[in-house]
VMD Tcl script that draws the C-alpha trace (Angstrom):
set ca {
  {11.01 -22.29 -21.04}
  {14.26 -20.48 -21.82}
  {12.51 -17.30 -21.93}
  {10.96 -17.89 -19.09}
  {13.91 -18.31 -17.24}
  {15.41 -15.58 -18.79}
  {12.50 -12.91 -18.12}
  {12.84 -13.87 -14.39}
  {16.05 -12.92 -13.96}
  {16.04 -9.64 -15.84}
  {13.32 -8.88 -13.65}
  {15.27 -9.73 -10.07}
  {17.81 -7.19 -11.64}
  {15.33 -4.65 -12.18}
  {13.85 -4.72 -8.70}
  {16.11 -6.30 -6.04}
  {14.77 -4.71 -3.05}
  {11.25 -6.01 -3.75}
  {10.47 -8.78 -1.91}
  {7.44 -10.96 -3.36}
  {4.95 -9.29 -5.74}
  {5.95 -11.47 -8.45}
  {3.07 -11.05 -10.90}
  {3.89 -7.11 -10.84}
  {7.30 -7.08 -10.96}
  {6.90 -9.31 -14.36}
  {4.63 -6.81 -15.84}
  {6.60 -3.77 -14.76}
  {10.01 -5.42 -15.73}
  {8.13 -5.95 -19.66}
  {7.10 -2.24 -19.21}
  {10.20 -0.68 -18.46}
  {12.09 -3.56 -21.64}
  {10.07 -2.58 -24.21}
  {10.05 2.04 -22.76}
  {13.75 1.22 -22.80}
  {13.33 0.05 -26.26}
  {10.81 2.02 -27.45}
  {11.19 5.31 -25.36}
  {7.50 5.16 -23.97}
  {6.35 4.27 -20.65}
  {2.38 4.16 -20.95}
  {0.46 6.44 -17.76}
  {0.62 3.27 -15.01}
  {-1.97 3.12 -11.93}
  {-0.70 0.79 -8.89}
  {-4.00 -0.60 -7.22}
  {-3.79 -2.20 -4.04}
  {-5.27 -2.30 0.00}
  {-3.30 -0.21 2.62}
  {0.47 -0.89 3.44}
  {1.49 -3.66 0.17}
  {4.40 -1.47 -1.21}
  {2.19 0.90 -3.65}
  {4.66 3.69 -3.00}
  {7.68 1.62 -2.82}
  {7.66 -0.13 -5.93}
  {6.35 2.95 -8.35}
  {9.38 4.90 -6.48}
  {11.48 2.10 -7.71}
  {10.16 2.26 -11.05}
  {10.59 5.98 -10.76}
  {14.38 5.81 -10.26}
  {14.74 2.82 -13.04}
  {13.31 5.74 -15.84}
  {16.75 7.47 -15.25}
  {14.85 10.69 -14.83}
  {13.57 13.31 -12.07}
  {10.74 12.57 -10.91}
  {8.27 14.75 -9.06}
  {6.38 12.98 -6.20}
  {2.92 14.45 -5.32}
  {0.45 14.14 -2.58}
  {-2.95 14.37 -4.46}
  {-4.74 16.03 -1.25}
  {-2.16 19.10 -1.98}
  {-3.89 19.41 -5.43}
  {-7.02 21.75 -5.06}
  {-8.06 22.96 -8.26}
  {-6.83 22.42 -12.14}
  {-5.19 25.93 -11.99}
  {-3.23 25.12 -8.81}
  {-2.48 21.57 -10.20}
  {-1.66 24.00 -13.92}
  {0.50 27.21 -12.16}
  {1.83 25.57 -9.47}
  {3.27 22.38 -11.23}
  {2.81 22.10 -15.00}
  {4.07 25.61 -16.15}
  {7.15 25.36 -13.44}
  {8.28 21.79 -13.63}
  {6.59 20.33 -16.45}
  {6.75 22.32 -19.54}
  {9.77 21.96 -21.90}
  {11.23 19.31 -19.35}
  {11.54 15.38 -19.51}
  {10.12 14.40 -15.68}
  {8.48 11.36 -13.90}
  {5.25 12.60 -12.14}
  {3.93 10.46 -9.33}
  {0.58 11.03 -8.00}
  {0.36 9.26 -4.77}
  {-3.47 8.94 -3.52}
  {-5.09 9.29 -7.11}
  {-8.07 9.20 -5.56}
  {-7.99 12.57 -4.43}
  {-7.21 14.16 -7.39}
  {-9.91 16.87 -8.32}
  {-12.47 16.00 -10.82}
  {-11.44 19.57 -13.17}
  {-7.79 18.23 -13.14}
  {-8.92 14.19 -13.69}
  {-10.94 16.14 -16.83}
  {-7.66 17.33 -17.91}
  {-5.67 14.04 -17.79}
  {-8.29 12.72 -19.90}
  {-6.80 15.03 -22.41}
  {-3.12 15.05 -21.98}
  {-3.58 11.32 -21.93}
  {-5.05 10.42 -24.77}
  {-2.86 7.58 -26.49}
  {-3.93 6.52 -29.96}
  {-1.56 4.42 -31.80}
  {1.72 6.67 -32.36}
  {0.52 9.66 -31.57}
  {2.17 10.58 -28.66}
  {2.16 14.71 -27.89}
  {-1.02 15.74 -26.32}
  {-1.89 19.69 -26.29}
  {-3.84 21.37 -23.38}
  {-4.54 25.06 -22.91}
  {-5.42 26.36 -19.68}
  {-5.57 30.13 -18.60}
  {-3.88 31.00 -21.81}
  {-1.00 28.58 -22.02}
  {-0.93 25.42 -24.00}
  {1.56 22.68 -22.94}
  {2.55 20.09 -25.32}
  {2.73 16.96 -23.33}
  {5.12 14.32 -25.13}
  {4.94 11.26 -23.38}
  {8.25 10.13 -24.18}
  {9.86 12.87 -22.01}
  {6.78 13.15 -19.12}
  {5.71 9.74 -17.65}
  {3.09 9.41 -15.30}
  {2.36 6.73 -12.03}
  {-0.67 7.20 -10.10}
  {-0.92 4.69 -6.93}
  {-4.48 4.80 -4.87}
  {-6.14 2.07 -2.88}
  {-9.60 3.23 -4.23}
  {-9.15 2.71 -7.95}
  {-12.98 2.46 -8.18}
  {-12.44 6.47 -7.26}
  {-11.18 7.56 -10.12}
  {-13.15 8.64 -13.39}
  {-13.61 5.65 -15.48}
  {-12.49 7.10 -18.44}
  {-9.48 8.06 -17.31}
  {-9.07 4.85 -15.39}
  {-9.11 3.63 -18.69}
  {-6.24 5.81 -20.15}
  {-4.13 3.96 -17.26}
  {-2.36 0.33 -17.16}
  {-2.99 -1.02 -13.92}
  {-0.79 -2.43 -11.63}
  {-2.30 -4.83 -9.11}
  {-0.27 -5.64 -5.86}
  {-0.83 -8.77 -3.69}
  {-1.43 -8.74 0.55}
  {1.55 -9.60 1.48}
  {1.99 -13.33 2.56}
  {3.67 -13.83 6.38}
  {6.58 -15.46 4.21}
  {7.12 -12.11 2.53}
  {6.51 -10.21 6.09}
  {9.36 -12.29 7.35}
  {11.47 -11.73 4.33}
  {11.00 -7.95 4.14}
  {11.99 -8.09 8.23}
  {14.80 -9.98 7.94}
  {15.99 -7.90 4.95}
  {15.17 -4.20 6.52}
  {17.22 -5.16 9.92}
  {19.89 -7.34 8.50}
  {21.07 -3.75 7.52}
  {21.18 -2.72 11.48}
  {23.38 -5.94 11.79}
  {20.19 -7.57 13.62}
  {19.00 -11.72 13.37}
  {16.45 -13.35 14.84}
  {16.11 -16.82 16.93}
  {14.61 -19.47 15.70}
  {10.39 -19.30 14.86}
  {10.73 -15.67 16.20}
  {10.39 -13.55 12.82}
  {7.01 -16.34 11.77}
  {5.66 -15.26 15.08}
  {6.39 -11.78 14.30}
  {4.73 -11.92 10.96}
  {1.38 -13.38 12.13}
  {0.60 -9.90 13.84}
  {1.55 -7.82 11.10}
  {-1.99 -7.62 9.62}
  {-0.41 -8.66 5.65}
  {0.58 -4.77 6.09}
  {4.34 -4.03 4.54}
  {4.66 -0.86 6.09}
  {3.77 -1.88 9.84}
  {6.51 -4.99 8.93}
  {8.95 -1.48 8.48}
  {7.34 0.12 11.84}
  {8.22 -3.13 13.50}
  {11.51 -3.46 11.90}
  {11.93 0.23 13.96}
  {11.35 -1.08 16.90}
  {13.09 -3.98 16.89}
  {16.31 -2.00 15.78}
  {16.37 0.31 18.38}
  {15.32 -2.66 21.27}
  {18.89 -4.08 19.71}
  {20.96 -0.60 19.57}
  {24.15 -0.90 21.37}
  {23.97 -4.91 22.16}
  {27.48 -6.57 20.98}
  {25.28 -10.08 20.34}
  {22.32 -8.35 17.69}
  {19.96 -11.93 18.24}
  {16.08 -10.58 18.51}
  {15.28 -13.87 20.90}
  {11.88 -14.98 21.75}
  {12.55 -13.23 25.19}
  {13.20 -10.03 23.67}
  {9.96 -10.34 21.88}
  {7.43 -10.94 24.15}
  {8.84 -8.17 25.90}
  {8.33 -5.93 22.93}
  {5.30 -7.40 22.13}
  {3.84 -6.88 25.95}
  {5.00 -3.59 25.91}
  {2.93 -2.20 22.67}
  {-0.17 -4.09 24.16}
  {0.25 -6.81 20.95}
  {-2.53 -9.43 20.85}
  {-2.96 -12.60 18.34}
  {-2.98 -11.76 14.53}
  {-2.55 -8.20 15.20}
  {-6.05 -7.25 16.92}
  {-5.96 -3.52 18.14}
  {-7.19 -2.83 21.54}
  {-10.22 -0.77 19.92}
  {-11.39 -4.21 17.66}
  {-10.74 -6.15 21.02}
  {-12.86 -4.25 22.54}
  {-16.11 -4.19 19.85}
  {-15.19 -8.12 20.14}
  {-15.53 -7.79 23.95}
  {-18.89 -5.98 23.42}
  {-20.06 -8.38 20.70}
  {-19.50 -11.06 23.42}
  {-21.31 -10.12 26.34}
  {-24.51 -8.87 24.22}
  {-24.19 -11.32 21.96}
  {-25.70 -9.27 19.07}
  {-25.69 -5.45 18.32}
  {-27.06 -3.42 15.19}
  {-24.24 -0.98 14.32}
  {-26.33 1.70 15.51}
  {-25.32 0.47 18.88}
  {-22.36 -0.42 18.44}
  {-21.81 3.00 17.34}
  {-23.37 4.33 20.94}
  {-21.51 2.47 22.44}
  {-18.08 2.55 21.20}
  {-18.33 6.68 20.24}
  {-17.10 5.88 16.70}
  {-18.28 6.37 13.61}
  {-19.97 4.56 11.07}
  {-17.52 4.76 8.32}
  {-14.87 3.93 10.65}
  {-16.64 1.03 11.98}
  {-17.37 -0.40 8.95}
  {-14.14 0.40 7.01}
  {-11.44 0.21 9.39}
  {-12.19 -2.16 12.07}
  {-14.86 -4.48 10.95}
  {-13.77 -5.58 8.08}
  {-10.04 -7.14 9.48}
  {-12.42 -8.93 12.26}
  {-14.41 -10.55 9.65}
  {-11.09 -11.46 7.46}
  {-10.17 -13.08 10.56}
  {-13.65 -14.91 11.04}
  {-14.31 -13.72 14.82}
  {-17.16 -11.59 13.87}
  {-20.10 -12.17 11.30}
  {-22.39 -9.57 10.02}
  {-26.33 -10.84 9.01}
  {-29.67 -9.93 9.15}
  {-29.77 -9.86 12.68}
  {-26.70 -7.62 13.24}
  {-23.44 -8.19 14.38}
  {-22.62 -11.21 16.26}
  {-19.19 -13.27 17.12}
  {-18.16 -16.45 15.35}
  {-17.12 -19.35 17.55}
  {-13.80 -18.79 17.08}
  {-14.74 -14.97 18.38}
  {-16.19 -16.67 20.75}
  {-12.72 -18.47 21.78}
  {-10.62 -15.87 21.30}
  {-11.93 -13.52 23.81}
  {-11.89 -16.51 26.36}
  {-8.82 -17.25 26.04}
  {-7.11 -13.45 25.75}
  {-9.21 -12.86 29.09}
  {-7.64 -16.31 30.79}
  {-4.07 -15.36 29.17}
  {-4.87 -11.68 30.96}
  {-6.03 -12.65 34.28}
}
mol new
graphics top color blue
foreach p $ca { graphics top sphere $p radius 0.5 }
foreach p [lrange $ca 0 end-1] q [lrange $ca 1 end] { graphics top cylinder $p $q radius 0.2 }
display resetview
């Protein structure tokens, strides 16, 4: 129990500015113990939905390896011998650097091939060779860590998926939302009334970063006032001028919800008609929040409202009227 006790708090030292994500920061705060003791870091991939804090908490991990560390946007990465000329030879070779590859999923298969390679941890043996274009780099993972962070782990090769501890982030919970709020405009010298951050939370979609976006707003709606109180006033003028409706529903999934409800049932083929977007963006992006919510159900028949879609467009149209 001691230990227990103990492990938590070297972990809140490690990553203060994290707010909930408990199960990773324990794992992460036993990685970084035992590279600290044993001067290895093994290749980590962060796995989690849109907007949990993928690319906040590896940059924090980045910082805690007390080295430079190269951020890269995997869409930039077009071929192994761009990924080799552009940033192996010039900022990798000979040189003890954190690389982060943000959006693993895009990395190119011939470079994913590579990584298999420069990878490959087998007991102690720690350098990794790989030629390319007549160069060989010796990779020692002691001196060159590597982070990936993706939301479509299932993307990546499997084998080199394999080569990778995962890190698994939770949704946020509204409790976090209204912690990482209260945190992010404390620094702008801003509070909030009473109940107004939990009402605040329940439209942030378990999304992190749109928390931040809000936490935007609400700074600059509070810029220049001597009293910095966000009050439940000052909210549902915010909140009726960004067009905000309950738990977060965009105008675009209001209106497939609007559809659903006065033809009662549609095949996405129609629904795709009629709303002019895509499949993949019907099915990826809008439908599936609607049916985390439980206002729309998807069957044999097509797609249909629950009855609490049902009630929710009745009573956003009488609250609209």
């Amino acid at each position: 129990m001691n230990t227990e006790l103990k492990l938590g708090k070297e972990i809140k030292d490690h990553f203060p500015e994290a707010v909930g994500q408990d199960d990773a920061k324990k794992n992460l705060g036993l990685l970084l113990e035992d590279s600290r003791k044993q001067g290895f870091l093994p290749p980590l991939a962060f796995i989690a939905p849109k907007g949990c804090g993928k690319t906040f908490m590896a940059e924090l991990l980045c910082k805690l390896l007390n080295k430079p560390y190269i951020p890269i946007n995997c869409s930039t990465i077009k071929n192994l011998s761009r990924f080799w000329n552009d940033l192996i030879i010039p900022h990798v070779a000979n040189k003890e650097v954190t690389l982060f590859f943000d959006e693993a999923s895009e990395i190119p298969k011939d470079v994913q091939m590579a990584l298999l390679t420069i990878l490959d941890v087998k007991g102690d043996k720690l350098v990794n060779s790989f030629s390319h274009e007549d160069y060989t780099v010796d990779f020692d993972l002691r001196k060159v860590s590597f982070i990936f962070a993706t939301t479509e782990g299932q993307s990546i090769f499997h084998a080199l998926m394999d080569r990778l501890d995962r890190i698994e982030l939770e949704v946020p919970s509204p409790s976090d939302l209204q912690k990482i709020m209260a945190k992010n405009c404390k620094k702008q010298g801003v509070t909030f009334a009473k109940d107004v951050l939990k009402d605040i939370s329940l439209v942030l979609r378990g999304n992190a970063r749109t928390a931040a976006n809000m936490c935007r707003k609400i700074n600059n709606r509070s810029h220049g006032k001597k009293k910095k109180v966000f009050t439940r006033k000052d909210w549902d003028y915010l909140k009726g001028c960004l067009g905000i409706l309950p738990f977060g529903v965009s105008k675009i999934e209001y209106s497939l919800l609007s559809i659903l409800y006065e033809r009662k049932s549609c095949s996405l083929k129609e629904l795709q008609a009629v709303t002019g977007l895509s499949k993949e963006c019907l099915m990826r992006d809008i439908e599936l929040y609607l049916q985390k919510l439980n206002l729309m159900k998807i069957d044999e028949k097509g797609r249909a409202l629950t009855q609490k879609g049902v009630q929710y467009v009745e009573e956003h149209g009488k609250n609209n009227k």
